[in-house]
N, C-alpha and C positions, 0 to 999 in steps of 0.2 A: 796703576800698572806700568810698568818699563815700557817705553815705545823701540820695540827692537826695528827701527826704521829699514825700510828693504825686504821684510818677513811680515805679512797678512795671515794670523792666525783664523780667522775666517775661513778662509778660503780654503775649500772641499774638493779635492780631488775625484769625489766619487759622484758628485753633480750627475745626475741620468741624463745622456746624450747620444745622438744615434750620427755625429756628426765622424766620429771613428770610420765609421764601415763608407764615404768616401774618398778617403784619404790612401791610397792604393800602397801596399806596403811589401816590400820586400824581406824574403826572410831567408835563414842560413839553409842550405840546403840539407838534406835528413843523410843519416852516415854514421860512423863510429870515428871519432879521433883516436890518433896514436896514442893517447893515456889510455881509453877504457871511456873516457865518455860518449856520450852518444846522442845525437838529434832527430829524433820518432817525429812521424810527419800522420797526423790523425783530421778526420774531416769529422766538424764537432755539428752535431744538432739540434741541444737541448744541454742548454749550462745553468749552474745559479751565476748569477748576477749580482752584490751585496745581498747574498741571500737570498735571494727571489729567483724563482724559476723564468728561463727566458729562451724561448723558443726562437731559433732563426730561420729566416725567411727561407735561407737556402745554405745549404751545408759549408759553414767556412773551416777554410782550411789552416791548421794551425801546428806551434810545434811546440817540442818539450823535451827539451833537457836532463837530462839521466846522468849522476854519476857513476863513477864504478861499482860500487853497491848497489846499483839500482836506485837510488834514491831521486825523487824529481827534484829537480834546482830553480830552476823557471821555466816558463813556460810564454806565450801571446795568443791567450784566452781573452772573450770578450771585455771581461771586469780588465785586465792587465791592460787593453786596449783602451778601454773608456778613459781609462786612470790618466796613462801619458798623452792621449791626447788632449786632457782636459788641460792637463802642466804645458803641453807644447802648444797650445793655445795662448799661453800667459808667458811664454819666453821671445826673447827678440836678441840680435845683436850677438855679441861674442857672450858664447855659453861655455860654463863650465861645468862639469856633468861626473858625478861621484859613481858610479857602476854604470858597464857598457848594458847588460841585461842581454837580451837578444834582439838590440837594437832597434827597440819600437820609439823610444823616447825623441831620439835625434831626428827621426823622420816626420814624427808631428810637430815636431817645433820646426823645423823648415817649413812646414807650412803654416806655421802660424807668424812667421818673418826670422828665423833667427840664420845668423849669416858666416858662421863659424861655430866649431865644437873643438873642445880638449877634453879627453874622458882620461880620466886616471881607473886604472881597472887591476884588481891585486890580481887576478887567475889568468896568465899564460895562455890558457886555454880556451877558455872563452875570450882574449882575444883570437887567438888564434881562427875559434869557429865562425868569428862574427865578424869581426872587422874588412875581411875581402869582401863580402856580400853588402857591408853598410858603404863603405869607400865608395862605392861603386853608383849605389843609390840614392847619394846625398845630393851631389854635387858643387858641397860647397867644402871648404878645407877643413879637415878632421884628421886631428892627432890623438893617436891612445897611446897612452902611456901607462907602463906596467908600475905601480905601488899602491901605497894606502892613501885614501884622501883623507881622511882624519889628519895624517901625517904631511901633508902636504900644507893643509888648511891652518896647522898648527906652526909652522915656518913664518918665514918672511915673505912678505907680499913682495910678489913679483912681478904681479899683475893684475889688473881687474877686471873685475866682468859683469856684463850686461844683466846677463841671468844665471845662476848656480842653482842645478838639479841633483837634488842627492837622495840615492835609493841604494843603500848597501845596510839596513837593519833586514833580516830575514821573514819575520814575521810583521803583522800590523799588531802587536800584542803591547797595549799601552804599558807594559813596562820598559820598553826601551824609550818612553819620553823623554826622559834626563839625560839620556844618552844624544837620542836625536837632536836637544834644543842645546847640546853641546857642541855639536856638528856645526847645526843651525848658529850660535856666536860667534865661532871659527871662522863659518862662512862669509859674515856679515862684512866682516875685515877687508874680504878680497872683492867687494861687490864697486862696480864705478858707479856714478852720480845718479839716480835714479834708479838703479838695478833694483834686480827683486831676489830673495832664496826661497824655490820650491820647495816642499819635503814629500816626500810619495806617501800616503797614507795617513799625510797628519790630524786632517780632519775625523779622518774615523777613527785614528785613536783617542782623539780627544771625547769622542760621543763613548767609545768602552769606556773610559777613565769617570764621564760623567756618571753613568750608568750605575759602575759601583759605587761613585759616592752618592747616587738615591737611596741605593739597595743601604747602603751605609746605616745613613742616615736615617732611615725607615727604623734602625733598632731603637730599640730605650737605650738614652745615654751610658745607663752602668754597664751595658751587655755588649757595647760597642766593641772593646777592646779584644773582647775572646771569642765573638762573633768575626771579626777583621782576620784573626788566626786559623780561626775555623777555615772557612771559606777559603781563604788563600792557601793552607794547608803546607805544602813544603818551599810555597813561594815566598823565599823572602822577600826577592824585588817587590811584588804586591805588597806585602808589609809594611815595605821603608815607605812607597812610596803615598800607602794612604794612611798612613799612621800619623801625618800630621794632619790630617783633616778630622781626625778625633782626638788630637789636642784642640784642636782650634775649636771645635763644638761641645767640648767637653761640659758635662752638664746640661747642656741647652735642648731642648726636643723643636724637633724641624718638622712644623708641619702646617699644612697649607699654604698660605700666601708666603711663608718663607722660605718652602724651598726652592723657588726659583733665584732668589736673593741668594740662599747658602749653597744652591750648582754655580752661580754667576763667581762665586768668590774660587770654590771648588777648579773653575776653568780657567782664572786669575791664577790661583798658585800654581797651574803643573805649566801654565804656560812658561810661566817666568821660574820654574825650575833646572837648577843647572846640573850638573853629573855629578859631583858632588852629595848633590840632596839639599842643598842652600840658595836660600831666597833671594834671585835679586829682589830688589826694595818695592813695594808695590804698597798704593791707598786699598787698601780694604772696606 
């Protein structure tokens, strides 16, 4: 497998930890901005958690993002909390940071040491909502800057960094893997001598992406192919993306002592999958 040196596919952002709640955290205050968006201020008492129901000790207070449709954007809900403080736990030093969010991420990485931020943020308006209230709270120097980090990451290095967090895919929905481990080589570029690249959610998509290739796997080899259609239904992205995992087994029935062997190859190929849909080079 590619040693993408500075990036720990391992590493689980969703690790169960209660070291979030304290870490005292400042947040945008509730209101309507002049677009039409708006920030609802609700005292939560009972959330899931990666799925699991999780009762709090005592009502925290949280907020949520609405655009003009109505639609929720994000939110700094337990699970959202657990996530970056587990990333801002693992950054240190001058950070570079792919979406501002609503400013949970920068605050647990200062506490976990990091000593500088630059956030590249495409929407105007979340900085707008977020950036006075994060400034303020940091205390260490923080520049947001409005574009795409994709587009950034994809330039000329300009500079490097200690640690690079990037959390602008929408969903945890293991079809944006090729996307994300696109970001993720982009990233790698600009990282200085020991740095690390975080990803929000990479661990758990990799556990979705494994999952269906057991379910996969579980078929008879002839039945794979229309079985994979089935199931994924108008997704193509799910298509491309496990459609080579039933060329590679084509033929072969997976069962017992080798499915762990044929997940282990399974979490080999999407790691080292690029946007494209092509393999960097990897021992099988």
């Amino acid at each position: 497998m590619t040693d993408h040196e500075g990036f720990d596919p391992s590493f689980d952002d969703t690790q169960w930890t209660d070291g979030w709640l304290h870490v005292p955290i400042a947040q945008p205050p509730p209101g309507v901005h002049p677009s039409g968006y708006r920030v609802e201020r609700r005292a939560l008492h009972e959330v899931e958690v990666f799925d699991r129901p999780y009762r709090l000790a005592a009502p925290l207070d949280c907020r949520f993002l609405f655009d003009p449709g109505g639609r929720l954007w994000m939110s700094d809900t337990p699970q959202e909390r657990m996530m970056m403080y587990n990333n801002g736990q693992r950054s240190r030093g001058s950070v570079l940071v792919g979406g501002l969010g609503l400013g949970l991420y920068p605050q647990y990485a200062v506490a976990g040491g990091a000593a500088r931020f630059t956030v590249i943020e495409r929407s105007s308006v979340v900085r707008d909502i977020v950036e006075p209230t994060l400034s303020v709270a940091l205390g260490v120097p923080l520049e947001v800057r409005l574009g795409d980090v994709g587009a950034y990451l994809s330039g000329p290095v300009a500079a490097h960094y200690d640690t690079i967090f990037l959390d602008t895919w929408e969903s945890l929905d293991a079809v944006h893997l090729p996307e994300v481990n696109r970001l993720r080589d982009l990233a790698l570029r600009h990282l200085a001598p020991d740095g690390r690249v975080l990803l929000w959610g990479y661990g758990w998509m990799l556990r979705l992406f494994e999952e269906a290739c057991r379910q996969l796997l579980a078929v008879a080899p002839a039945r794979r192919g229309a079985w994979l259609e089935g199931q994924a239904g108008a997704s193509l992205p799910a298509v491309a993306l496990l459609g080579p995992v039933v060329e590679h087994f084509r033929g072969r029935v997976v069962a017992g002592r080798d499915v762990a062997e044929a997940l282990a190859w399974c979490r080999r190929y999407v790691v080292g999958l690029d946007f494209v849909g092509e393999l960097v080079r990897f021992s099988s």
